[in-house]
C-alpha positions in Angstrom: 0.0 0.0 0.0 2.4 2.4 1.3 4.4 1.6 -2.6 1.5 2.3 -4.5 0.6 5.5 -2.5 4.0 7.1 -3.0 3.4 6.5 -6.6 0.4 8.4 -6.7 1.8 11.3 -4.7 4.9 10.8 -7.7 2.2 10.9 -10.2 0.2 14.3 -8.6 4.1 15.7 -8.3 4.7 15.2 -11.9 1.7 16.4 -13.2 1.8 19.9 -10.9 5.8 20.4 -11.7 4.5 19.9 -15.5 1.8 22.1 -15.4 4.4 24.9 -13.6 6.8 24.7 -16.3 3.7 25.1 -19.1 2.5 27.8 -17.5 5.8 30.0 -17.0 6.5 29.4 -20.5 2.8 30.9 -21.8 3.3 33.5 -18.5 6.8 34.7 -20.7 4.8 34.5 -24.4 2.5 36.6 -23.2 5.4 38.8 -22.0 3.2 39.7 -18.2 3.7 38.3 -14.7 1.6 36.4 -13.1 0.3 36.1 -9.6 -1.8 35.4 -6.8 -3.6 38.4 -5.4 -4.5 39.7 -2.1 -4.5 42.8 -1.5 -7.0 44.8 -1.2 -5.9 47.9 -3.6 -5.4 45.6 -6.1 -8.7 43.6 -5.8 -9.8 46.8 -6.3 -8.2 47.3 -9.7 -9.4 43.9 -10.7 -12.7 45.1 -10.7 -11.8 48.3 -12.3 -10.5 46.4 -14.9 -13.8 44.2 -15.0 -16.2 47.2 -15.5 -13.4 48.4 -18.1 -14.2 45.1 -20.1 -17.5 45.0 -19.3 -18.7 48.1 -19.5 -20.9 48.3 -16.7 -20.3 51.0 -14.9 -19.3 51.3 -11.4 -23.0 50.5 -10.2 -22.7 47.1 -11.4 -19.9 45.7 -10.9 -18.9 41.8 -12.3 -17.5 41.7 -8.8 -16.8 43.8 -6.2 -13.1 44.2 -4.2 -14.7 43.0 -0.7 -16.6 39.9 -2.4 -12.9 38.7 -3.9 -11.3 39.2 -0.8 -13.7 36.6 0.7 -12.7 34.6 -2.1 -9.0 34.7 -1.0 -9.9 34.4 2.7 -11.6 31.2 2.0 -8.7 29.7 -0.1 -10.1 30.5 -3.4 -8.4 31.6 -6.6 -7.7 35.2 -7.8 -4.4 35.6 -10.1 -3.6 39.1 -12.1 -1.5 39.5 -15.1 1.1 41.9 -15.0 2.5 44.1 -18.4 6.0 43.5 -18.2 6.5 47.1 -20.2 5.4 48.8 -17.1 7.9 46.9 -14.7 5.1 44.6 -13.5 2.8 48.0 -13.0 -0.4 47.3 -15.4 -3.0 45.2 -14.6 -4.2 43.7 -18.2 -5.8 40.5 -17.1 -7.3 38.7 -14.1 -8.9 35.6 -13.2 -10.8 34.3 -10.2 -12.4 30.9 -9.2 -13.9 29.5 -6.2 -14.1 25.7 -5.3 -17.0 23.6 -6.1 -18.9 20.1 -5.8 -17.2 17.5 -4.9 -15.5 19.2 -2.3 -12.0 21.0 -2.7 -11.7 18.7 -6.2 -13.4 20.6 -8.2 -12.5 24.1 -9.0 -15.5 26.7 -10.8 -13.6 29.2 -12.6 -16.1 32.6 -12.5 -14.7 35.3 -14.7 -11.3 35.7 -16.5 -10.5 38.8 -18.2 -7.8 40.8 -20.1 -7.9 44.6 -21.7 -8.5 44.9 -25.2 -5.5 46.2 -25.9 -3.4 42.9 -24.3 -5.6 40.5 -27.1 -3.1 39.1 -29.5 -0.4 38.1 -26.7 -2.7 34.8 -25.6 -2.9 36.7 -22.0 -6.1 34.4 -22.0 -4.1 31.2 -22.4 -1.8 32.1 -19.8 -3.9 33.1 -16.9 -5.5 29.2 -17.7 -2.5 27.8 -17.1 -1.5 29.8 -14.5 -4.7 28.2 -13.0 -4.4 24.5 -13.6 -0.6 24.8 -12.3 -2.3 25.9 -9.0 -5.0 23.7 -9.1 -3.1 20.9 -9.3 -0.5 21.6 -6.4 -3.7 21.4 -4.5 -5.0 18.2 -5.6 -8.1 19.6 -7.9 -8.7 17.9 -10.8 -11.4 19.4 -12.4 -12.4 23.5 -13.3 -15.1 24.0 -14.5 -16.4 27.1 -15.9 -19.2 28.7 -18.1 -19.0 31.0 -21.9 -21.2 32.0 -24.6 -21.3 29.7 -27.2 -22.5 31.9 -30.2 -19.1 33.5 -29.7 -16.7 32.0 -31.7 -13.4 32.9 -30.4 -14.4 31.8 -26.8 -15.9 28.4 -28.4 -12.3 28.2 -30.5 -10.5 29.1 -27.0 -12.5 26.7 -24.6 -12.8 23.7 -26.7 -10.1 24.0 -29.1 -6.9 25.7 -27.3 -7.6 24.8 -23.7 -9.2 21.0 -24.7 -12.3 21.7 -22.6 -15.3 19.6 -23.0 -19.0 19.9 -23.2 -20.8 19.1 -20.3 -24.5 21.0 -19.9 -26.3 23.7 -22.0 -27.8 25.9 -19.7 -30.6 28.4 -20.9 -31.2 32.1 -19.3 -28.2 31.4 -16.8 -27.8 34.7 -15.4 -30.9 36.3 -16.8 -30.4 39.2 -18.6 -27.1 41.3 -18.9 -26.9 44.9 -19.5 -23.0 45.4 -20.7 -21.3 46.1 -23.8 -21.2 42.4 -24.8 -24.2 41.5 -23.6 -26.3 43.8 -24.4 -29.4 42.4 -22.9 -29.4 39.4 -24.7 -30.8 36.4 -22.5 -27.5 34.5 -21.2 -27.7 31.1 -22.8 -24.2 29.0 -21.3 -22.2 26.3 -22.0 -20.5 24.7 -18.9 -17.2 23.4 -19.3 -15.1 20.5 -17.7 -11.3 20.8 -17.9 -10.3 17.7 -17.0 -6.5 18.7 -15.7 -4.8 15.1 -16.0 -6.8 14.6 -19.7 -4.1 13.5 -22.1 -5.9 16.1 -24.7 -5.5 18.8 -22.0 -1.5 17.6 -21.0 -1.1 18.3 -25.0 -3.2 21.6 -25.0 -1.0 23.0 -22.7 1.9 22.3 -24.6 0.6 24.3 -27.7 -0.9 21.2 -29.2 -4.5 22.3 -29.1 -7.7 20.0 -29.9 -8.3 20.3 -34.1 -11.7 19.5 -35.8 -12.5 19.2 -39.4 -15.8 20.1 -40.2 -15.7 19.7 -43.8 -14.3 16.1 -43.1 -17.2 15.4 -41.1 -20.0 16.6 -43.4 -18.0 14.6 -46.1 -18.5 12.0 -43.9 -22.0 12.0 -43.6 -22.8 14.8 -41.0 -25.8 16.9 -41.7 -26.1 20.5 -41.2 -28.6 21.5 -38.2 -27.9 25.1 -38.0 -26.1 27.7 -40.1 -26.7 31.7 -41.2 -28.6 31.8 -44.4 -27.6 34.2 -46.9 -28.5 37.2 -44.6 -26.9 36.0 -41.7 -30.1 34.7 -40.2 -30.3 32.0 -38.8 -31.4 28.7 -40.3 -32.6 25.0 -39.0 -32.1 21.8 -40.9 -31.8 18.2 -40.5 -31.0 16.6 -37.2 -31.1 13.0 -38.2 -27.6 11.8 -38.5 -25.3 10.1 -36.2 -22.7 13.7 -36.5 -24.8 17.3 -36.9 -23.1 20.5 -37.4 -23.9 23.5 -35.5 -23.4 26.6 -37.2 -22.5 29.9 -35.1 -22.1 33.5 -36.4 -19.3 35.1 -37.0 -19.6 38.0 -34.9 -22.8 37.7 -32.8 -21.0 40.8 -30.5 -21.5 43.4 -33.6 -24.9 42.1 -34.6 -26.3 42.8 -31.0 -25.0 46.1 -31.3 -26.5 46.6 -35.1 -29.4 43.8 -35.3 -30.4 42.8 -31.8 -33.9 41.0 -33.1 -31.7 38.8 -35.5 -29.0 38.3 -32.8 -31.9 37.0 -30.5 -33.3 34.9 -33.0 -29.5 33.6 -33.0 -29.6 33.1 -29.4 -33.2 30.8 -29.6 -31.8 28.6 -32.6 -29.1 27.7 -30.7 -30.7 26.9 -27.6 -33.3 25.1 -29.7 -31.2 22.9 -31.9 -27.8 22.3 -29.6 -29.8 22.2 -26.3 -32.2 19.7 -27.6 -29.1 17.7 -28.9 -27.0 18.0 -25.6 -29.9 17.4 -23.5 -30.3 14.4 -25.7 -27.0 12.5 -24.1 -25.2 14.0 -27.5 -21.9 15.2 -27.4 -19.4 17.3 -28.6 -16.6 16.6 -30.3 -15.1 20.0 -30.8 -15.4 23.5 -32.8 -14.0 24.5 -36.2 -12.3 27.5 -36.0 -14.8 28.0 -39.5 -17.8 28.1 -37.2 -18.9 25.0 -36.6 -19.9 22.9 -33.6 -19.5 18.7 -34.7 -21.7 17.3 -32.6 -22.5 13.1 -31.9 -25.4 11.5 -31.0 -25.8 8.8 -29.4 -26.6 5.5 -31.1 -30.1 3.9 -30.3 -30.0 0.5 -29.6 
């Protein structure tokens, strides 16, 4: 017993000096530092930077400085990014989660941000990895977290870079949002299970991220059940194939700005045709950076 519980404790070693060593090389890509925060001055610039994203206003704060020092009292995660430029000055990025079902296994992973002007460094990527390094010094497994899935560069980041999967579709999570992305859209979510240990997820974090072909699969025999129509619109269509596609705009963000009524019709077809599918037992397999969703059903016996 004791030789197969030092191998275990070799094996959780491993795995956390591995996911260290990932994430200082993204953390020096990205050219920012990294840490954990704690303080309350710069709490308070995380949710500066927040509403700065956001674009709520200092009303309605995504989070508020006192809430994420409770976070940090209680053990929880809450990392910001640091521009190197400014001698570690800058916040550009931040990232908090809070531990979750089953008890201190399971990490949720709440908001992560970065400033507009940061995007093209893969700030994003780093502050992930950042996260799973500390995760697994502490024995988690598992974060979870929650996006939009009619945005394609968060579909393309979740389940292509980071190897996330698919676990629940989950309608009007939040209710409505009043910010600059949102817009008052109704907050349709996809929940998330990065699974730390997951061979795909070892490999995503060495810059070999999960790749989907959705022309292979429609040549295959997948059927389209959702894609924009000639007007960007969206538009139904078969469902009776082992493999559906799932088609997503290519910039929902601008059309809730310019066409809100088509962006909500956007927002039911989705929840219409994937939730149905999901809800089903179906699964997904990944997202084409293209716009697609490949999607399996399950076979009936």
């Amino acid at each position: 017993m004791r030789a197969i519980s030092s191998a275990v404790v070799d094996q959780q070693d491993d795995a956390a000096e591995g996911a260290d060593r990932a994430a200082a090389a993204a953390e020096a890509a990205s050219r920012v530092g990294i840490r954990l925060l704690d303080d309350v001055r710069e709490l308070a610039a995380v949710r500066a930077l927040y509403e700065g994203i956001w674009d709520t206003g200092a009303t309605n704060p995504p989070v508020t400085a006192d809430m994420l020092r409770a976070l940090v009292q209680a053990g929880n995660y809450v990392a910001g990014a640091f521009d190197d430029a400014t001698e570690g000055q800058e916040l550009v990025g931040a990232c908090f989660g809070f531990f979750g079902p089953p008890a201190a296994r399971t990490l949720h992973s709440h908001i992560a941000g970065t400033i507009p002007r940061a995007r093209g460094r893969h700030l994003g990527f780093a502050l992930k990895l950042h996260q799973r390094a500390w995760a697994l010094h502490r024995d988690v497994d598992t974060i979870t977290w929650t996006y939009d899935p009619l945005i394609r560069r968060n579909a393309h980041f979740n389940l292509g870079k980071l190897a996330a999967s698919v676990g629940t579709y989950l309608p009007r999570l939040y209710g409505s949002l009043d910010d600059s992305i949102n817009r008052g859209d109704e907050t349709d979510r996809i929940l998330v299970r990065w699974e730390l240990r997951s061979p795909q997820v070892i490999a995503a974090a060495a810059h070999r991220p999960l790749v989907v072909d959705a022309a292979a699969a429609l040549a295959a025999g997948a059927v389209v059940g959702l894609q924009p129509d000639g007007h960007d619109a969206p538009r139904c269509g078969a469902l009776d194939a082992g493999t559906v596609l799932v088609g997503v705009p290519a910039d929902i963000e601008g059309m809730r700005e310019t066409d809100p009524r088509r962006a909500a019709d956007w927002r039911v077809a989705l929840r219409e045709v994937m939730g149905a599918l999901l809800a089903d037992g179906a699964t997904v397999r990944g997202f084409d950076r293209a716009g697609w969703y490949i999607i399996d059903r399950q076979e009936r016996s």
